[in-house]
C-alpha positions, -999 to 999 in steps of 0.1 A, spaced: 307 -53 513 270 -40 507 248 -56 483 213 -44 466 191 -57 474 161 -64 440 133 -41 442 103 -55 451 87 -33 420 107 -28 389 92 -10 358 116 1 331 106 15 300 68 17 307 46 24 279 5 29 274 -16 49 247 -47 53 242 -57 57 204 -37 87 200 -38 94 242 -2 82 253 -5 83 294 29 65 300 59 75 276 83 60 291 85 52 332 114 40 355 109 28 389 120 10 415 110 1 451 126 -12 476 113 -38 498 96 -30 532 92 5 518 66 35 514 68 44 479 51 78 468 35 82 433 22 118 430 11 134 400 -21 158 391 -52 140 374 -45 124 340 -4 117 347 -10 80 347 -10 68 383 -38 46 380 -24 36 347 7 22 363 -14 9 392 -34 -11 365 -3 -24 348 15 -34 383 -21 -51 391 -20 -72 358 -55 -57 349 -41 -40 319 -12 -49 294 15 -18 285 21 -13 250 57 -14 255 84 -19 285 85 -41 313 72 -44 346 78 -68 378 68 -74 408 86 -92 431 108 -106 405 77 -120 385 66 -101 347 34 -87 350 28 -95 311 45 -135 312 41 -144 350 5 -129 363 -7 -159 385 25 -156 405 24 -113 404 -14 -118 421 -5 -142 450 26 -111 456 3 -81 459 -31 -69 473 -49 -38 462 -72 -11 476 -90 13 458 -102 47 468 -128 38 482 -133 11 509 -148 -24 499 -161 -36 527 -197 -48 529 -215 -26 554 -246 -51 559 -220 -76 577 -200 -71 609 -163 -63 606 -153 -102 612 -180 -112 590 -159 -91 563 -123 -111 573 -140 -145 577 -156 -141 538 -126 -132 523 -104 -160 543 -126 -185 530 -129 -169 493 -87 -175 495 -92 -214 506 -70 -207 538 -70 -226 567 -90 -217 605 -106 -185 585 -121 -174 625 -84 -172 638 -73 -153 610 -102 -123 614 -94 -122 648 -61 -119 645 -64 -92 620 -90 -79 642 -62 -74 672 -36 -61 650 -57 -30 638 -76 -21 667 -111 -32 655 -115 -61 681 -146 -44 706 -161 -38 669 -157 -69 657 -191 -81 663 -205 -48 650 -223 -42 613 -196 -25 591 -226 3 590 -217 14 619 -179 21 615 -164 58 610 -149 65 581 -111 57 594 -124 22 608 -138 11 576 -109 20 556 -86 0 586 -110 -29 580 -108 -26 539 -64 -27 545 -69 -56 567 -87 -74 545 -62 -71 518 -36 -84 542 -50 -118 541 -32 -141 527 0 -122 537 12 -105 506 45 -88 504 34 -59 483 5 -33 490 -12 -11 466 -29 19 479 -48 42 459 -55 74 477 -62 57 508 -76 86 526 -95 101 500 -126 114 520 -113 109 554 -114 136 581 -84 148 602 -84 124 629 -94 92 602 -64 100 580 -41 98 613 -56 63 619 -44 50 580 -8 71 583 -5 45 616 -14 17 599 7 18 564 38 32 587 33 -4 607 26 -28 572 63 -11 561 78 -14 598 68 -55 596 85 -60 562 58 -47 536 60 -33 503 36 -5 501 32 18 466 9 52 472 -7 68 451 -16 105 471 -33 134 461 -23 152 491 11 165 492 16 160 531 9 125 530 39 121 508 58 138 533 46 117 561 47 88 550 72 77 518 105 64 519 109 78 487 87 97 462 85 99 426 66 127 403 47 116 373 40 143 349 28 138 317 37 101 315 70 103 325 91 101 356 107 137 363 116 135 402 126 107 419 140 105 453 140 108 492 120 138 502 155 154 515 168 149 478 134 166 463 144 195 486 176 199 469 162 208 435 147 244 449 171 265 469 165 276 508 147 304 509 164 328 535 136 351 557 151 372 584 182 354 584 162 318 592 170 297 565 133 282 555 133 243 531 109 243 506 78 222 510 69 193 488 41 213 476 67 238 465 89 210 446 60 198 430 48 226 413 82 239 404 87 206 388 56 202 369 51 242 357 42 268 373 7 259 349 -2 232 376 -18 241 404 -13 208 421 -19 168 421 -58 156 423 
């Protein structure tokens, strides 16, 4: 006998306007727990939108929305212990050192032995010979492994990641695919939101296409494949991309998510 097990993120019926603006019209979702959940969408869908919702920073206008079992709208002291968040850029303070960073936000939580808890954070993403080192002096993929870690204390069960590589070069971006593919192989919860198309692919369990405020794909990245036909080139049989899926989802009008 299988059972279900209740997604860690639930949002069912979600609605938001703005005067006469309405971003959401409508949005169904679920994640699973200990999975890499995809939001894609081009600019003015309504990611951030949801990710403000999910965050308890802004109240729909209609709908419903949980995370880890708790209402974002009734229960929002027990949805903020369940979650972390990091933005698009990395918040890190570059005038301290990289354990400077941990030990500050340890001790802004009220936990316990905040020194054992940087350096263990240190050890689990790499940054332990640069521990001791002014955040100035990081590259770009270091500072944005440093801002992740840093939203890991405390041990929440559910990550929010907005465009987490936004900015990063080749090799940086490698760094941050390693680390969210290790938060979701120990058991975390992580919701993307991506404005590159082969992070999706990369990364996410499953992804979803926002598109005018509503949900119109939803599904593992070999069921997204399924809605465009193989295309057949000298008798090899060639899937279409997600970049392909997206924009025959959206209209052929959109050049793409940014």
């Amino acid at each position: 006998m299988t059972t279900t097990a209740t997604p860690a993120i639930q949002l069912r019926g979600l609605e938001k306007s703005y005067g006469e603006l309405h971003v959401l019209r409508g949005v169904d979702l679920d994640v699973a727990p200990g999975s890499i959940f995809a939001l894609l969408g081009s600019n003015g869908a309504g990611k951030t939108t949801v990710l403000r919702i999910l965050a308890t920073l802004l109240r729909a206008d209609a709908g419903t929305a949980t995370v880890n079992g708790f209402d974002v709208a009734t229960q929002p002291a027990q949805v903020r212990e369940s979650f972390s968040l990091t933005g698009q850029f990395a918040a890190v303070d570059e005038l301290l050192s990289g354990r400077e960073n941990l030990v500050l936000v340890a001790k802004l939580r009220h936990l316990t032995a905040p020194g054992s808890i940087a350096d263990d954070l240190l050890a689990r993403f790499a940054l332990t010979e640069a521990g001791a080192r002014k955040v100035s002096t990081y590259s770009g993929g270091m500072r944005r492994r440093l801002d992740i870690a840093m939203s890991l204390i405390g041990d929440p069960s559910v990550i929010f990641l907005d465009e987490p590589t936004t900015g990063l070069d080749p090799q940086a971006r490698l760094e941050v695919w390693d680390t969210v593919k290790e938060l979701a192989g120990q058991g975390t919860t992580v919701l993307l939101t991506t404005q590159y198309l082969d992070e999706a692919e990369q990364l996410a369990d499953r992804i979803a296409i926002l598109h005018e405020g509503r949900i119109i794909a939803d599904g593992t990245l070999a069921e997204l494949k399924k809605l465009l036909p193989p295309a057949e080139v000298e008798y090899v049989e060639k899937q279409p991309t997600l970049e392909q899926i997206f924009l025959a989802v959206v209209g052929a009008d959109t050049k793409g998510p940014r």
